[in-house]
mmCIF entry with sequence, helices, sheets and N, C-alpha, C, O atoms, coordinates in Angstrom:
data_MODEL
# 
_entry.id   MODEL 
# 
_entity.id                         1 
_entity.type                       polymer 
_entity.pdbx_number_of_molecules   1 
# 
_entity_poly.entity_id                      1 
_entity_poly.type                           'polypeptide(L)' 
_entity_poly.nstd_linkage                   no 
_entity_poly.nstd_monomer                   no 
_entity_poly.pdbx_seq_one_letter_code       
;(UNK)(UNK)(UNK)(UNK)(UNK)(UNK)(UNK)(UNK)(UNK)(UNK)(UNK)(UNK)(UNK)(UNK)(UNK)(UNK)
(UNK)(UNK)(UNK)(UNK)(UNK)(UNK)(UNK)(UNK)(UNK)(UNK)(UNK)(UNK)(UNK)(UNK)(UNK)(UNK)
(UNK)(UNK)(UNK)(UNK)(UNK)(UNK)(UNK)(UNK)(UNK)(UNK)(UNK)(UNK)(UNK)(UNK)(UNK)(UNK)
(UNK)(UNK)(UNK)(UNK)(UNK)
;
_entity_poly.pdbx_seq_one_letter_code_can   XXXXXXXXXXXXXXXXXXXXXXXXXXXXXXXXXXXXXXXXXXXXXXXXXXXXX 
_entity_poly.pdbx_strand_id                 A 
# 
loop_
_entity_poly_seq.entity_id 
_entity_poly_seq.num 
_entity_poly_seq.mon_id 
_entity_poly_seq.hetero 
1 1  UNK n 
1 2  UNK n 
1 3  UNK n 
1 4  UNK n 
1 5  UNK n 
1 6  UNK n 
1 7  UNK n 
1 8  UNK n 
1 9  UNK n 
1 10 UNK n 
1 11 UNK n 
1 12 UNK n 
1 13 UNK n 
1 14 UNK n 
1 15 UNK n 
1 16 UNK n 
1 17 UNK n 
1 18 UNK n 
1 19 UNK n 
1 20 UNK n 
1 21 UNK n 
1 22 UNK n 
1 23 UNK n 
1 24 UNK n 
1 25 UNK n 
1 26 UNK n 
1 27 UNK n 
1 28 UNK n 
1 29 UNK n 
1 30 UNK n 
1 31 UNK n 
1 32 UNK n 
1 33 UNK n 
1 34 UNK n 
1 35 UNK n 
1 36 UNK n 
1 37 UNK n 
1 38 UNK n 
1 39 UNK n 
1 40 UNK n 
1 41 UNK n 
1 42 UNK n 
1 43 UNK n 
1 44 UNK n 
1 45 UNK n 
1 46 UNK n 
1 47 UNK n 
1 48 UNK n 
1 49 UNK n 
1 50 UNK n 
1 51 UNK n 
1 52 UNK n 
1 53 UNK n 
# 
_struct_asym.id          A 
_struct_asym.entity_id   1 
# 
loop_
_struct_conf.conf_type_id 
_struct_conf.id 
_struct_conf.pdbx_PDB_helix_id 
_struct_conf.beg_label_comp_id 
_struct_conf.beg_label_asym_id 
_struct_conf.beg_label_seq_id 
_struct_conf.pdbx_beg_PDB_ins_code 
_struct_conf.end_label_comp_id 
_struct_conf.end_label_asym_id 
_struct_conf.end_label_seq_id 
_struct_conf.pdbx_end_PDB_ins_code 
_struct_conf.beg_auth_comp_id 
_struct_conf.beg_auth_asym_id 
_struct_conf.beg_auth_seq_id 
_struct_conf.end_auth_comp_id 
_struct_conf.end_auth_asym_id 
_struct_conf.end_auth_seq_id 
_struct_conf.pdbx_PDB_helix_class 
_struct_conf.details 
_struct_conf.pdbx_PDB_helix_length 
HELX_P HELX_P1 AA1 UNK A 2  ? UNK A 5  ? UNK A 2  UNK A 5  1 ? 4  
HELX_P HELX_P2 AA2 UNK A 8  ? UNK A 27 ? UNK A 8  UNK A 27 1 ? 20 
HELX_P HELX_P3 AA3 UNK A 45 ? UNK A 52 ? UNK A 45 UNK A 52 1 ? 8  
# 
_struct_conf_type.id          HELX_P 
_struct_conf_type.criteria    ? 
_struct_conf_type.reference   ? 
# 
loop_
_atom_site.group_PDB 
_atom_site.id 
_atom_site.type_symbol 
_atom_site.label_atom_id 
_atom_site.label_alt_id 
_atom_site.label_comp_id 
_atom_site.label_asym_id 
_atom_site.label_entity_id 
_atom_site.label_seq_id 
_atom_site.pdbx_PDB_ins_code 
_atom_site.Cartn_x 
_atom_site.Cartn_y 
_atom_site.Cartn_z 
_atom_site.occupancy 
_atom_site.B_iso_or_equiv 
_atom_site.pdbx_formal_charge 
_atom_site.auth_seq_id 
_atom_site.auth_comp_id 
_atom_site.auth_asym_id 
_atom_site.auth_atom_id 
_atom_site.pdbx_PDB_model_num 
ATOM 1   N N  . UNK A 1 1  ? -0.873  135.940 104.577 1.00 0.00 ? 1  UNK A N  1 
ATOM 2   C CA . UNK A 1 1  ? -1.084  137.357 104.828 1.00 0.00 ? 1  UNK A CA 1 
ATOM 3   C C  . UNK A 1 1  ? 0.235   138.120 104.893 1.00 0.00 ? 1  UNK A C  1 
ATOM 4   O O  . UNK A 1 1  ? 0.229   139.320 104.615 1.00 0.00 ? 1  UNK A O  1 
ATOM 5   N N  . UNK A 1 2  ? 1.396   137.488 105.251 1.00 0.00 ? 2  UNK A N  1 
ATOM 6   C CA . UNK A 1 2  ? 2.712   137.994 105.194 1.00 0.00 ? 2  UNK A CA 1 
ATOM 7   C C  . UNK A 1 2  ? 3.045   138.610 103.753 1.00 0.00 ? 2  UNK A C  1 
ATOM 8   O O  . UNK A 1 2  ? 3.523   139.735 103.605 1.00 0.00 ? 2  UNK A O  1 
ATOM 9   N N  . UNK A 1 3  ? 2.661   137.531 102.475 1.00 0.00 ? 3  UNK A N  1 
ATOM 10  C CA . UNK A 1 3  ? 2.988   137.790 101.577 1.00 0.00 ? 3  UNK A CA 1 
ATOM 11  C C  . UNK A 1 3  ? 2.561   139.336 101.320 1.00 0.00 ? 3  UNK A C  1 
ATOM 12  O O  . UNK A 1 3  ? 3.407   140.209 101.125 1.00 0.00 ? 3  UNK A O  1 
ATOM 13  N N  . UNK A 1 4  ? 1.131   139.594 101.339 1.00 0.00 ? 4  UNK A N  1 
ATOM 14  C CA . UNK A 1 4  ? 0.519   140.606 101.239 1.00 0.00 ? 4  UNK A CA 1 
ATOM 15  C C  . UNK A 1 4  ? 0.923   142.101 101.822 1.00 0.00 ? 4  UNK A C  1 
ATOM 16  O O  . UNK A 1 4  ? 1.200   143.176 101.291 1.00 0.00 ? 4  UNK A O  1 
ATOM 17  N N  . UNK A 1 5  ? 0.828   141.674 103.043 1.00 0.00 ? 5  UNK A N  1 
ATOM 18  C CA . UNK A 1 5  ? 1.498   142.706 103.466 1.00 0.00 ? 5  UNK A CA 1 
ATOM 19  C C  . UNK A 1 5  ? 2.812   143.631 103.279 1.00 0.00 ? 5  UNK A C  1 
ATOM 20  O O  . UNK A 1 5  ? 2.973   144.844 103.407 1.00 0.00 ? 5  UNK A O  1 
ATOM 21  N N  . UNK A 1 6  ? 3.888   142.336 102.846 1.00 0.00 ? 6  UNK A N  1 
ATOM 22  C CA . UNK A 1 6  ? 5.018   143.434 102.064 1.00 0.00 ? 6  UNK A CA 1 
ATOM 23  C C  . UNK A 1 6  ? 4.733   143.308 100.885 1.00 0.00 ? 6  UNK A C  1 
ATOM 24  O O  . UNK A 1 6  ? 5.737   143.286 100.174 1.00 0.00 ? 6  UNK A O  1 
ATOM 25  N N  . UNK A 1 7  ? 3.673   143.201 100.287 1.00 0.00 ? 7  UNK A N  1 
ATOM 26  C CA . UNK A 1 7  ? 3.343   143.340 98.297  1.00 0.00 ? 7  UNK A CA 1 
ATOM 27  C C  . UNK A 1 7  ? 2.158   144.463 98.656  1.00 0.00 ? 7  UNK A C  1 
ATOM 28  O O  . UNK A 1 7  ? 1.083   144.078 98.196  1.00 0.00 ? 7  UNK A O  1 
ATOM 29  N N  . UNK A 1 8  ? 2.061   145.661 99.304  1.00 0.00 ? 8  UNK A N  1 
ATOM 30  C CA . UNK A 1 8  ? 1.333   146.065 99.894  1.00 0.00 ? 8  UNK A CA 1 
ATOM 31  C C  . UNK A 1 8  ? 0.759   147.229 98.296  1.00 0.00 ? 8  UNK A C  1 
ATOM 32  O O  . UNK A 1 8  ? -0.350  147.753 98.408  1.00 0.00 ? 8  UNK A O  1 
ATOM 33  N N  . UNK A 1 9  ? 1.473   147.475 97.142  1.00 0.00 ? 9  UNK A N  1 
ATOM 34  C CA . UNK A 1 9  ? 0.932   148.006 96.105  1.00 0.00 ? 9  UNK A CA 1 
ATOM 35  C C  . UNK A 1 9  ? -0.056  146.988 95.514  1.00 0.00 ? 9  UNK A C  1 
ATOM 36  O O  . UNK A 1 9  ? -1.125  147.166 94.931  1.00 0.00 ? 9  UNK A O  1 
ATOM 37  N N  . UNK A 1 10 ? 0.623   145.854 95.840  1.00 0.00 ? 10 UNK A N  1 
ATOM 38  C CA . UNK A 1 10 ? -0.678  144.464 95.000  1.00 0.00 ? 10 UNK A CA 1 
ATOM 39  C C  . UNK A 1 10 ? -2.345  144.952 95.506  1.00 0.00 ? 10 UNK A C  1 
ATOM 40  O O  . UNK A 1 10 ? -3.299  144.907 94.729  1.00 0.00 ? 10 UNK A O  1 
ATOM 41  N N  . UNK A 1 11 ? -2.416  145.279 96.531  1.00 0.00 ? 11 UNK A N  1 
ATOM 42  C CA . UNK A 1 11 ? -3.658  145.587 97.580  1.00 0.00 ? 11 UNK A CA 1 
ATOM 43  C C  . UNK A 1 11 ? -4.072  146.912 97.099  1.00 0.00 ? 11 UNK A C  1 
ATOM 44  O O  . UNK A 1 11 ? -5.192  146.952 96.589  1.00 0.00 ? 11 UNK A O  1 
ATOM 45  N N  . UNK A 1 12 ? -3.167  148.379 97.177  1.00 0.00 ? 12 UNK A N  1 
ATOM 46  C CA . UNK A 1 12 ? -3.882  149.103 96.437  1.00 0.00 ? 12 UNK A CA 1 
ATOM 47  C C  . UNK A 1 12 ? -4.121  149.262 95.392  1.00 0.00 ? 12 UNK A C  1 
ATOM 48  O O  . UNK A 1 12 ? -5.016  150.024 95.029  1.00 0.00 ? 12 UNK A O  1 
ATOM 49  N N  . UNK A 1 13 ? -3.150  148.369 94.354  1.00 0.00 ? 13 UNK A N  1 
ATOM 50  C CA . UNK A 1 13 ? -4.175  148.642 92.827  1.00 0.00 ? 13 UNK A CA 1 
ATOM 51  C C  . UNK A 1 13 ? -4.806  147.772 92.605  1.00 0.00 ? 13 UNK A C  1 
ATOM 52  O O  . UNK A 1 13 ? -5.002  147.458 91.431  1.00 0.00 ? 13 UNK A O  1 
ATOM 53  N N  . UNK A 1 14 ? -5.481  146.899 93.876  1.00 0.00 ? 14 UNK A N  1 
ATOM 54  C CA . UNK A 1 14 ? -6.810  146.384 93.184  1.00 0.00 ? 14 UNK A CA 1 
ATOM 55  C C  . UNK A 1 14 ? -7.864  147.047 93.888  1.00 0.00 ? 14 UNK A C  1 
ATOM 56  O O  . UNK A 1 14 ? -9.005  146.936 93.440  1.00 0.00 ? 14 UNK A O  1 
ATOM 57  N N  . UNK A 1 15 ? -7.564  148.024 95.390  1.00 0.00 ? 15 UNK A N  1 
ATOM 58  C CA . UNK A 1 15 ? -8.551  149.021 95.381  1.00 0.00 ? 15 UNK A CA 1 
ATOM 59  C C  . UNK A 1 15 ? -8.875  149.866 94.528  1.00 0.00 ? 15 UNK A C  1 
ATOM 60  O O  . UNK A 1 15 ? -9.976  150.030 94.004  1.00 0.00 ? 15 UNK A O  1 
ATOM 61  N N  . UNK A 1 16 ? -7.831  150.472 94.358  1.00 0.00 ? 16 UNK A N  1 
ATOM 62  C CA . UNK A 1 16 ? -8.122  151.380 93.024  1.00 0.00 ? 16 UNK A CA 1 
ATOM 63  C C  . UNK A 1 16 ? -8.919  150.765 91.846  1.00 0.00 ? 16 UNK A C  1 
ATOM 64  O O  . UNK A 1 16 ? -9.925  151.186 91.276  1.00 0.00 ? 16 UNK A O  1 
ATOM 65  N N  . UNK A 1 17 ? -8.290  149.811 91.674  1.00 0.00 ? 17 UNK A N  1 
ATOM 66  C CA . UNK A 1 17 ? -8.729  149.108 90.299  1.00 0.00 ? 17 UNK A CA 1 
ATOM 67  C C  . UNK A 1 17 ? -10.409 149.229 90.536  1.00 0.00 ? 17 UNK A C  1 
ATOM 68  O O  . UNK A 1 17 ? -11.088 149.793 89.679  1.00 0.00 ? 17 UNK A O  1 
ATOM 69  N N  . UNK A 1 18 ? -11.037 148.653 91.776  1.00 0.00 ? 18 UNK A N  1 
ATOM 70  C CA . UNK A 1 18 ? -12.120 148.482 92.013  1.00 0.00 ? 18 UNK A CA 1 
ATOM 71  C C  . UNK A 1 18 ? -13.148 150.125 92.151  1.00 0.00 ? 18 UNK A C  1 
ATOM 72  O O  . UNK A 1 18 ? -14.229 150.341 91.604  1.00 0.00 ? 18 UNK A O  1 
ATOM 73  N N  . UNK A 1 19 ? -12.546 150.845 92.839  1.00 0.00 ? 19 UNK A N  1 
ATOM 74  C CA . UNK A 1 19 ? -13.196 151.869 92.686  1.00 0.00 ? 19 UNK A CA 1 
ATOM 75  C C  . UNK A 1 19 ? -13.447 152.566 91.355  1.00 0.00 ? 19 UNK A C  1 
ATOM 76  O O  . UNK A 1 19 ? -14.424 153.244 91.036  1.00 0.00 ? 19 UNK A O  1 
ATOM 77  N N  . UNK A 1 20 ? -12.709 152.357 90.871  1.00 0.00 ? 20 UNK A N  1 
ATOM 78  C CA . UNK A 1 20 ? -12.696 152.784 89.155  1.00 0.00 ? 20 UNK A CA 1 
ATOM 79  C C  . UNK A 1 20 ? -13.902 151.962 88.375  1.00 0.00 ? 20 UNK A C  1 
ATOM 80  O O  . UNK A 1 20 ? -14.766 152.621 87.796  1.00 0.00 ? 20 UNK A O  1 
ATOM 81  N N  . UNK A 1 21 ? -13.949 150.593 88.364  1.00 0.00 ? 21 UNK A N  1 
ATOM 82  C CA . UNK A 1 21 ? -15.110 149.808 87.889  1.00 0.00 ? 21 UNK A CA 1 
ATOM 83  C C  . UNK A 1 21 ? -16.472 150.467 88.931  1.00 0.00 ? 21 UNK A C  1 
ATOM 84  O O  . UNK A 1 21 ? -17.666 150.436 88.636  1.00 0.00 ? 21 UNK A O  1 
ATOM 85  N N  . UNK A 1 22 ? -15.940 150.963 90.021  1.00 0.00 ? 22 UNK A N  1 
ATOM 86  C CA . UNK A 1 22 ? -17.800 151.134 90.564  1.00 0.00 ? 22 UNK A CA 1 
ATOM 87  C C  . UNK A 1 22 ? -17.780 152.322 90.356  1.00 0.00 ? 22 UNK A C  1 
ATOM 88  O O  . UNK A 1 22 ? -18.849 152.888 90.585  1.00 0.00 ? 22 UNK A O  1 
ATOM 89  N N  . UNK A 1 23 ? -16.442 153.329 89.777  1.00 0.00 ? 23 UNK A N  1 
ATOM 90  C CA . UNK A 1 23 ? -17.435 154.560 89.273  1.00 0.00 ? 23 UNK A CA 1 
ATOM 91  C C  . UNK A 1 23 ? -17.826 154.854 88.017  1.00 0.00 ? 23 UNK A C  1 
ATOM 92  O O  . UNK A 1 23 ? -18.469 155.900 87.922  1.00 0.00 ? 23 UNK A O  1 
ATOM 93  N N  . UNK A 1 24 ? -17.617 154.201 86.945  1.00 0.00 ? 24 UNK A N  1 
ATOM 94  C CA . UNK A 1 24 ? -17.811 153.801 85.720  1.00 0.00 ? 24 UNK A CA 1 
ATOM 95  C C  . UNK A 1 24 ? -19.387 153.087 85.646  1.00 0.00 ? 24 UNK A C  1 
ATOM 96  O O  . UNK A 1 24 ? -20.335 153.570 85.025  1.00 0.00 ? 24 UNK A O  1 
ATOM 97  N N  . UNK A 1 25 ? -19.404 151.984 86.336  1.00 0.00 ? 25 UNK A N  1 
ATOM 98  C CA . UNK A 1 25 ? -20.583 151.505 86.720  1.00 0.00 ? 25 UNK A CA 1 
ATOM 99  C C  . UNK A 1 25 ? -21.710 152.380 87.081  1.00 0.00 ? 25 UNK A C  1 
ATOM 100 O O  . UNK A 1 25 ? -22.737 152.494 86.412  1.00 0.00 ? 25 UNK A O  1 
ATOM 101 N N  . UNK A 1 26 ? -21.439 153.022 88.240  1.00 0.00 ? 26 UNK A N  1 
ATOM 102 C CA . UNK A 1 26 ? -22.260 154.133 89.216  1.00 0.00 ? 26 UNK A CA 1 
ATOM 103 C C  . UNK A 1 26 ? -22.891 155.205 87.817  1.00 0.00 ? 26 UNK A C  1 
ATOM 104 O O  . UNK A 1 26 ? -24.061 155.375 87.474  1.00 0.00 ? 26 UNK A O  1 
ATOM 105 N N  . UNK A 1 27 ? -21.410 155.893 87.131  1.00 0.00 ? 27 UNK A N  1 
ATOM 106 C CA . UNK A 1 27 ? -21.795 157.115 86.228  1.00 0.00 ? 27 UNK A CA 1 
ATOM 107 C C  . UNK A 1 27 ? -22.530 157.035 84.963  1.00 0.00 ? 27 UNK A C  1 
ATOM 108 O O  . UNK A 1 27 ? -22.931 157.980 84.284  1.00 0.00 ? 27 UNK A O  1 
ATOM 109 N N  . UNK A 1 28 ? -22.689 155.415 84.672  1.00 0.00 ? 28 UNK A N  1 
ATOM 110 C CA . UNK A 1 28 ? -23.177 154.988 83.358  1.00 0.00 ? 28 UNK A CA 1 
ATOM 111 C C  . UNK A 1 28 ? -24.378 155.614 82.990  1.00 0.00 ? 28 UNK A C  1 
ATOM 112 O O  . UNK A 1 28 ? -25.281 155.427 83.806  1.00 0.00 ? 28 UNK A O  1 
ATOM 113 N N  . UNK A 1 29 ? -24.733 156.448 81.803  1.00 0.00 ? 29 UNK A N  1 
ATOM 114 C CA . UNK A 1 29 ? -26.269 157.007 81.725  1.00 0.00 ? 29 UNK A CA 1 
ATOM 115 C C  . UNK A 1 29 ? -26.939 156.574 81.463  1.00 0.00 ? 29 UNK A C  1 
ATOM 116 O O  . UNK A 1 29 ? -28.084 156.973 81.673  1.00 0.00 ? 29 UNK A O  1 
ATOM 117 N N  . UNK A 1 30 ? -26.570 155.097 80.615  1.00 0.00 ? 30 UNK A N  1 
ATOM 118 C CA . UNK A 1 30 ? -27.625 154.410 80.193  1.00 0.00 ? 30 UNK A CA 1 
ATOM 119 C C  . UNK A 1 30 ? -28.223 154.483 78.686  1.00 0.00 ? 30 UNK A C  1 
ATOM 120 O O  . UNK A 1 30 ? -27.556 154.035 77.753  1.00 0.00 ? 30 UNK A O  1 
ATOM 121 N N  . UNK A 1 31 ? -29.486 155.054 78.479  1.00 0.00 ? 31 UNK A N  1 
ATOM 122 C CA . UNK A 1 31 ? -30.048 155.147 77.554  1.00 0.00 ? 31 UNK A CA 1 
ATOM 123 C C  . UNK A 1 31 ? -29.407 156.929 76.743  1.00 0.00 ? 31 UNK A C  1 
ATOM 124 O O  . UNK A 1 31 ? -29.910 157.898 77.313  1.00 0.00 ? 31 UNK A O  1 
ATOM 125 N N  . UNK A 1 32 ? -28.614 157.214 75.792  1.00 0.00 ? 32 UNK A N  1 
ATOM 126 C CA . UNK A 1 32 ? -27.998 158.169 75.321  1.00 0.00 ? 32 UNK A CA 1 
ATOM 127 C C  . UNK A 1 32 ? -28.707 157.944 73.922  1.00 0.00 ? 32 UNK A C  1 
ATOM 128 O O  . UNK A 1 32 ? -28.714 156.996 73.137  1.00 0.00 ? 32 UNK A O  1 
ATOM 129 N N  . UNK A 1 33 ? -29.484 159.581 73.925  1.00 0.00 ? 33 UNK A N  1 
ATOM 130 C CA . UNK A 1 33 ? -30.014 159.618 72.671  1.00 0.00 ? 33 UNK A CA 1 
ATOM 131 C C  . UNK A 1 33 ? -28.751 160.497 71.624  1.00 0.00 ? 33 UNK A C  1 
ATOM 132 O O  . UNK A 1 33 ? -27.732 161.097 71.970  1.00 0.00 ? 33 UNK A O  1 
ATOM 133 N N  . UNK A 1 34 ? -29.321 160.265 70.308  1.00 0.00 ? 34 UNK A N  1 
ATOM 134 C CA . UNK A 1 34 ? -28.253 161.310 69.633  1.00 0.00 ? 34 UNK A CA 1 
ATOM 135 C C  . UNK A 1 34 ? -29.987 161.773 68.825  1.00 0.00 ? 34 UNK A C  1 
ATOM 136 O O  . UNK A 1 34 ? -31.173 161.446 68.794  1.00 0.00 ? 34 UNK A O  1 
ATOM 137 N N  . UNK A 1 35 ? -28.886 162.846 68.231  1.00 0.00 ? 35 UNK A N  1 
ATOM 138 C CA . UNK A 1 35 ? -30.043 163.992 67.440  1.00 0.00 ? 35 UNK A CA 1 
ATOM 139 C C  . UNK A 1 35 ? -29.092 164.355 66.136  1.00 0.00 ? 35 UNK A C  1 
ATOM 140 O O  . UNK A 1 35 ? -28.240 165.240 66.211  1.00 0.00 ? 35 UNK A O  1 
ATOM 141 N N  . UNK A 1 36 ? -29.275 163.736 65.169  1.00 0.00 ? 36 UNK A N  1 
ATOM 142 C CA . UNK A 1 36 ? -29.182 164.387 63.774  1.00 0.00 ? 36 UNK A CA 1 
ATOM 143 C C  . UNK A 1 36 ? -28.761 166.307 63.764  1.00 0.00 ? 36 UNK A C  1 
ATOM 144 O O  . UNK A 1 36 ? -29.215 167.179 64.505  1.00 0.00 ? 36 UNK A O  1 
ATOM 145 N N  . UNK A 1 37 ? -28.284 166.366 63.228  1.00 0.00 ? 37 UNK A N  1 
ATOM 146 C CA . UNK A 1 37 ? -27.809 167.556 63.035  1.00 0.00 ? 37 UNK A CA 1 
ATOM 147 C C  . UNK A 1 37 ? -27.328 167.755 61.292  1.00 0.00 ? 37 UNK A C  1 
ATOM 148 O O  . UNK A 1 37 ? -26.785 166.850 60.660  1.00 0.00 ? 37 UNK A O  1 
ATOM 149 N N  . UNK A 1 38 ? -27.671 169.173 60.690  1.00 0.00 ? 38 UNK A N  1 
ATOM 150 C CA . UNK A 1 38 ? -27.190 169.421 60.016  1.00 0.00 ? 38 UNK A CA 1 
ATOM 151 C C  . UNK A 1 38 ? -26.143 170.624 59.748  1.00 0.00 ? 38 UNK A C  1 
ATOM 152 O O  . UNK A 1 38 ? -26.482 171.772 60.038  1.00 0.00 ? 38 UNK A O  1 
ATOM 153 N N  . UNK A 1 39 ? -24.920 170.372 59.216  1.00 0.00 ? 39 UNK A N  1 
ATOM 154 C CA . UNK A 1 39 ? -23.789 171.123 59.438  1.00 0.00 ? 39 UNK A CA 1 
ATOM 155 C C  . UNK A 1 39 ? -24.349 172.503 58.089  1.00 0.00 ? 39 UNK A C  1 
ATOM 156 O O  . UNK A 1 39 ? -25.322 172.473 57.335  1.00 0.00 ? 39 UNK A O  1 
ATOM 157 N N  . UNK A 1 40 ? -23.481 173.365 58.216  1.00 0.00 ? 40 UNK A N  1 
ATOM 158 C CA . UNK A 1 40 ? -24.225 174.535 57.210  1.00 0.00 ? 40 UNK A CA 1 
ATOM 159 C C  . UNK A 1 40 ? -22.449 175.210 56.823  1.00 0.00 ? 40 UNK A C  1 
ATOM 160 O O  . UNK A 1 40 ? -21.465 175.364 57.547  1.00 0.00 ? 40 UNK A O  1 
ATOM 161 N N  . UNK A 1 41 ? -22.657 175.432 55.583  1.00 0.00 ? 41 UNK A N  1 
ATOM 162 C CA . UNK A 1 41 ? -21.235 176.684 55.319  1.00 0.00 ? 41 UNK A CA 1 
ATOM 163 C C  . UNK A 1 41 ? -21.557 177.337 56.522  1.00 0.00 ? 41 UNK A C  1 
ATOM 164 O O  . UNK A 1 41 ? -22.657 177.600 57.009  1.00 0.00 ? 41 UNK A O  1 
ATOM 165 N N  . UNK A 1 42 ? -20.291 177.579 56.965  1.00 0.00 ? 42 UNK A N  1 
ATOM 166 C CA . UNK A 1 42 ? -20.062 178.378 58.493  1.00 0.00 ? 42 UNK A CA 1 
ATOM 167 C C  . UNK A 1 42 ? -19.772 178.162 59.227  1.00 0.00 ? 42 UNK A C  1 
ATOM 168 O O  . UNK A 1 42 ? -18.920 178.799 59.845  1.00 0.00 ? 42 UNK A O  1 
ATOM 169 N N  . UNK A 1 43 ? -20.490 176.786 59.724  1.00 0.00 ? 43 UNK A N  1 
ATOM 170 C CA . UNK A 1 43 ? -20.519 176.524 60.721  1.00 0.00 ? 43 UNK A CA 1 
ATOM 171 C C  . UNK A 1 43 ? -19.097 176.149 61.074  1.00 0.00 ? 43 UNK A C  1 
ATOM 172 O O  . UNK A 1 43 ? -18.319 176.057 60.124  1.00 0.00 ? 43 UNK A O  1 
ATOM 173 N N  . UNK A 1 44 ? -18.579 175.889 62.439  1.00 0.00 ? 44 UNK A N  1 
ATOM 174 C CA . UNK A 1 44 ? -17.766 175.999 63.216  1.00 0.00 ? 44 UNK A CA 1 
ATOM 175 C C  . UNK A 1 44 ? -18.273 174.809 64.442  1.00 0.00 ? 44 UNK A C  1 
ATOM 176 O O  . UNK A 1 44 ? -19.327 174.569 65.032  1.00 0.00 ? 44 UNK A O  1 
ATOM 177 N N  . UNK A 1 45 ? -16.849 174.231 64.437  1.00 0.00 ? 45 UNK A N  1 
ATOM 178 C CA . UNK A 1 45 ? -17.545 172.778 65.715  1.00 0.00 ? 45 UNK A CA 1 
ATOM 179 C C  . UNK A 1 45 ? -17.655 173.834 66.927  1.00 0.00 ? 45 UNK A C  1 
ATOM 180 O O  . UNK A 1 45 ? -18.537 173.521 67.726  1.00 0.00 ? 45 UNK A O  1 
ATOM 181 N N  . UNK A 1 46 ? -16.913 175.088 67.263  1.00 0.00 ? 46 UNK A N  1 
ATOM 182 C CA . UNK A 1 46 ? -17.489 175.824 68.554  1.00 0.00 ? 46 UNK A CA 1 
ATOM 183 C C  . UNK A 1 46 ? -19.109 176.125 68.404  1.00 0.00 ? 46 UNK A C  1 
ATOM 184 O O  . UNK A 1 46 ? -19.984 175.801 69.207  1.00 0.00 ? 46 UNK A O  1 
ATOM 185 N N  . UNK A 1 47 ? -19.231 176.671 67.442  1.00 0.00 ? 47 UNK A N  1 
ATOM 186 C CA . UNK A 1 47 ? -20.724 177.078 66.962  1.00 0.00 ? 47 UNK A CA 1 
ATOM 187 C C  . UNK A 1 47 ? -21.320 176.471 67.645  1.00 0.00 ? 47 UNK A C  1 
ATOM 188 O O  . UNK A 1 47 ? -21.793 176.741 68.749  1.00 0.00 ? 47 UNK A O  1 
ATOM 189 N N  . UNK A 1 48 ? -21.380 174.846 66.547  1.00 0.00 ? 48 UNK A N  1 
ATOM 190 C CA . UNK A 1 48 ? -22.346 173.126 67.159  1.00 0.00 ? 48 UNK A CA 1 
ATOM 191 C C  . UNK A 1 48 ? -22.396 173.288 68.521  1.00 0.00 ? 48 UNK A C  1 
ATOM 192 O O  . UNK A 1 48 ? -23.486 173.420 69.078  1.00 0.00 ? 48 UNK A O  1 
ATOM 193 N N  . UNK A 1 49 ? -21.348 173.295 69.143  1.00 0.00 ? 49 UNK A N  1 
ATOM 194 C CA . UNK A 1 49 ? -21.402 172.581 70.002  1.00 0.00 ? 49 UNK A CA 1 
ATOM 195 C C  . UNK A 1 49 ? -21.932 173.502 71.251  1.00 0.00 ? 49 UNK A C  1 
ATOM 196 O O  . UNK A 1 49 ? -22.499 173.029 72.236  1.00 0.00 ? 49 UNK A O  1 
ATOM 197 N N  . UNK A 1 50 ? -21.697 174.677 71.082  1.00 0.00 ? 50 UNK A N  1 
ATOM 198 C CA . UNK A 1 50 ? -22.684 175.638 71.877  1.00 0.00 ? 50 UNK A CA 1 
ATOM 199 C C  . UNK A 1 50 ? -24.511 175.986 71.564  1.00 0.00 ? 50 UNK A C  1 
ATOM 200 O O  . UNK A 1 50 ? -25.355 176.354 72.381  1.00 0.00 ? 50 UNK A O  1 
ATOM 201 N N  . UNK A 1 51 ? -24.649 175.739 70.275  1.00 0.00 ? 51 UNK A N  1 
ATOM 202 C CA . UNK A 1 51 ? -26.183 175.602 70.086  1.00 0.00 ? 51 UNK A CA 1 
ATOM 203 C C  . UNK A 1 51 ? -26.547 174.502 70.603  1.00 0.00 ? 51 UNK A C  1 
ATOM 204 O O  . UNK A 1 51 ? -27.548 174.619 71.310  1.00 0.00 ? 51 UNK A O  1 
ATOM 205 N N  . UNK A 1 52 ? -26.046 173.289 70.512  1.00 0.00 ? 52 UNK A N  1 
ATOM 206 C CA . UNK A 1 52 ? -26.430 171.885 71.004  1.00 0.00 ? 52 UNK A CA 1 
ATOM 207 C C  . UNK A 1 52 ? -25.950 171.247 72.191  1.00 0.00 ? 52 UNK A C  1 
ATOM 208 O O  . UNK A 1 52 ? -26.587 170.390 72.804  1.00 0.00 ? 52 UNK A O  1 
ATOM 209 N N  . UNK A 1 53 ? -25.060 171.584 72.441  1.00 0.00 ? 53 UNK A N  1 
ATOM 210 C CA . UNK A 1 53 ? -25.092 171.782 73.927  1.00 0.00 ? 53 UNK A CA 1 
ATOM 211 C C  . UNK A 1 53 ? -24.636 170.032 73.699  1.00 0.00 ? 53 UNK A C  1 
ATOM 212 O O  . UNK A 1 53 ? -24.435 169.314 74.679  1.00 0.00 ? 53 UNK A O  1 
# 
């Protein structure tokens, strides 16, 4: 435990490390549909991406 204690970054980046895997985990959506789209003269990726959201 000595060791640990003065390697005391070893300890928080595997908290960190860990909270990062359980919020990745936690935020996962899962099932992600996609939807076909067709692009048109004009269009603009701001356009897309505000009609489709």
């Amino acid at each position: 435990m000595r060791w640990l204690r003065e390697k005391q970054y070893i300890m928080i980046l595997g908290i960190v490390s860990l909270l990062i895997i359980a919020y990745i985990i936690i935020t996962d959506e899962g099932d992600i549909s996609y939807e076909p789209i067709t692009v048109k003269e004009g269009d603009t990726l701001w356009t897309l991406a505000d009609r489709y959201k």
